[in-house]
N, C-alpha and C positions, 0 to 999 in steps of 0.2 A: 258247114261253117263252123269254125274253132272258138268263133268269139264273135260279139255284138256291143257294138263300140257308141255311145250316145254324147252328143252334146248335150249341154246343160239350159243356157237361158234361150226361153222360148223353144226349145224341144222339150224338156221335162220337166222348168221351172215356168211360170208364165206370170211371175211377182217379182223375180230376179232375188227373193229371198227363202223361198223353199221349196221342197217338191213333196208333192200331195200324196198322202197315203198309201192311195189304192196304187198311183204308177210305183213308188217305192215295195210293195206287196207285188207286183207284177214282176220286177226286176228278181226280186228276190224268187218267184216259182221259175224265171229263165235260169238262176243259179242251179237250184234243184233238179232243171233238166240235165245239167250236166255242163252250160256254155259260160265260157271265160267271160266278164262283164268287164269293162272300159270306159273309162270317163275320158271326153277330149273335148277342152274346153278352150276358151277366149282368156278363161282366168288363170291368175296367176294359182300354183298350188295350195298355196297358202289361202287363197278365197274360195277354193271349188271344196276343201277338208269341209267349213261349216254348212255346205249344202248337201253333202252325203252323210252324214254321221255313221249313215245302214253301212255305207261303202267304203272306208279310210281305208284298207287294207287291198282296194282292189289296184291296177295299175291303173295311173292318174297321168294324163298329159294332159299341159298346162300350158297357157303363152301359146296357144293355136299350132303347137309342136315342139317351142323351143326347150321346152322343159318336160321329163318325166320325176313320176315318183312309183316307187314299187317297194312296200313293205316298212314307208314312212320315208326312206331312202331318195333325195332328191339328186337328181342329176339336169345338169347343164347342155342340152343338146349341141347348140351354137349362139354365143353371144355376138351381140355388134361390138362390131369395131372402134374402139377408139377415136379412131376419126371419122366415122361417122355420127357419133355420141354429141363429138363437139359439134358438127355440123349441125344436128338436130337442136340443139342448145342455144347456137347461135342464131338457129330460124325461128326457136322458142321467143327467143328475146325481141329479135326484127320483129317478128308482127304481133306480139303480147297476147303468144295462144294461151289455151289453158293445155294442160295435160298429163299424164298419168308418165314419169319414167319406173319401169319395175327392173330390179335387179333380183337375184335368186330369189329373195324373202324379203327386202327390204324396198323402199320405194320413194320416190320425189312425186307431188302432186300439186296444183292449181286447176280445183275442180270447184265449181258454184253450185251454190247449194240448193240450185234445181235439177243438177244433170243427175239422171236415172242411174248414172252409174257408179253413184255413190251409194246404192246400195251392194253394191259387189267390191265394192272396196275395203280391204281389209274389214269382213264384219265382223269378226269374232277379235281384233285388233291382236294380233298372232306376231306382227312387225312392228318396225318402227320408223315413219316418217324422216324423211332426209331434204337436205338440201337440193337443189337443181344439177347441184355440180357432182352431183354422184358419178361412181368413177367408174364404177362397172352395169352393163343394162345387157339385159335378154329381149325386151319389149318395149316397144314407146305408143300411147295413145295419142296425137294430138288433137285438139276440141276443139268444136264451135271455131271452127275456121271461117272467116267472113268468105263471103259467097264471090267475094271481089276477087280472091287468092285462091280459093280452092282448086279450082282446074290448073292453074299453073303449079302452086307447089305440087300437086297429084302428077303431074307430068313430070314435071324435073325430079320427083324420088324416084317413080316407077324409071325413068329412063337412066338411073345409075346403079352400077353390077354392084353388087352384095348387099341388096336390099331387099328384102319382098315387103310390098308393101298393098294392103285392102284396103279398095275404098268402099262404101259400104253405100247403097243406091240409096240417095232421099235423107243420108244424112252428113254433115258436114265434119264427118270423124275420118281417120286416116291409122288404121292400125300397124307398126313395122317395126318386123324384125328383122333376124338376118336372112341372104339370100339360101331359099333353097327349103324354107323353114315353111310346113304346112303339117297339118294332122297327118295325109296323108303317104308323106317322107319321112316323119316318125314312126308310123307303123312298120311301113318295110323296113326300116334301121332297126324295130324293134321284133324280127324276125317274123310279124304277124300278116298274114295278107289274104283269108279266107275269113272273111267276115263280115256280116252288115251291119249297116250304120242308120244312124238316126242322126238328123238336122235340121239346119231351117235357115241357113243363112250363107253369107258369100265365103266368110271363111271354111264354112264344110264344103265347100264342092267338089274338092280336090279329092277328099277322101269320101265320099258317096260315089263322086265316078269310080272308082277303086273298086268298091264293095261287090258282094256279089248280091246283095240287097239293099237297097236307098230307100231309104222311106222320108217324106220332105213331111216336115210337119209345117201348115200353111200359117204362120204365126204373125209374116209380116208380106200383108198382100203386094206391097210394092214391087214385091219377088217373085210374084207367081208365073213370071215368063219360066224364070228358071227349072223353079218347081215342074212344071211340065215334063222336065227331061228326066224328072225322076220314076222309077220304076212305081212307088206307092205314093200319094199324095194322105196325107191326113191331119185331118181337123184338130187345130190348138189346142182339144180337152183333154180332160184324163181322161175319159173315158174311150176315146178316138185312142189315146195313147196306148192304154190298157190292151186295145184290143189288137194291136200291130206283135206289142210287146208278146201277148199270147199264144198268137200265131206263129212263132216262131218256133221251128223243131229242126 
């Protein structure tokens, strides 16, 4: 394997605001071994920089694929469409979601100040807040969708071309970019494909099947049908972490 590629929250963060010592010292003796390390997250670049500080330098994919960074260096995988921007804007408005639009760095948001995912939001505030009407997006989160609308809007985005869109089991969020846009499509665009992976949720599964090692770290048991199909299952600690991490040669 040329490289070992991890997501971030709930595989190696399990506060969504840092990553603990020892897995950070562990990552660091798989450097030493000689293996290429990769971030590939849910977050935008700009939020995954303050949860590595050890790692700014390594290649970073961001936006569940739509984004990389390599050597500070961001690039734009595939944005959405313009007219699907306003679609989304317009479905914003009909049912008075809350939600995150991200553009390269910059971002539009209507998030309550109990969603957990405020803490991955711009923490180190790196950007700067924008209107709704932002004219360019890579990502869109939409929230706390009532339970009344979820199954339909989830059907009519999934059933229109140049969308990929997650839904995420057991919760009422709806992650979309553009079609075609997973970890696992970034990698191969980025000439990588001998590698394992570490995860824990629906948007890695694309790039765990890929891998030549999956390791599920079981962080949200709603999942654990999935997990099954994974080669390693392991337990949400550091210490569970540490020892996957070590094992690796």
């Amino acid at each position: 394997m040329e490289a070992v590629v991890f997501d971030v929250d709930g595989t190696l963060s399990f506060n969504g605001q840092v990553i603990g010592a020892p897995i950070v010292a562990a990552i660091q003796r798989l450097q030493a071994r000689g293996k290429r390390v990769i971030f590939a997250s849910a977050r935008l670049i700009r939020d995954l920089l303050p949860i590595i500080p050890a790692f700014t330098d390594q290649l970073l994919i961001g936006a569940n694929g739509a984004l990389v960074a390599n050597q500070g260096q961001v690039q734009i995988m595939a944005p959405l469409s313009s007219s699907h921007l306003q679609q989304l804007t317009a479905m914003i408005d009909r049912y008075q979601l809350d939600y995150v639009v991200d553009s390269e760095w910059d971002y539009a948001a209507r998030v309550t100040t109990d969603n957990l995912i405020l803490r991955q939001l711009d923490p180190a505030h790196l950007a700067q807040k924008q209107e709704l009407s932002i004219t360019s997006a890579i990502k869109i989160i939409l929230l706390n969708i009532p339970l009344t609308h979820l199954a339909d809007l989830t059907t009519s985005l999934q059933d229109q071309s140049g969308l990929t869109v997650i839904a995420h089991t057991g919760e009422a969020n709806l992650d979309i970019t553009a079609a075609g846009i997973n970890k696992a499509t970034t990698l191969a665009r980025l000439g990588i494909r001998k590698y394992a992976a570490f995860g824990n949720d629906q948007n890695d599964l694309a790039m765990l099947a890929q891998a030549q090692l999956s390791i599920w770290v079981t962080s949200k048991p709603a999942l654990a049908d999935l997990g099954r199909t994974m080669m390693i299952q392991c337990a949400p600690t550091a210490a569970a972490v540490v020892e996957q991490i070590d094992a690796i040669r």
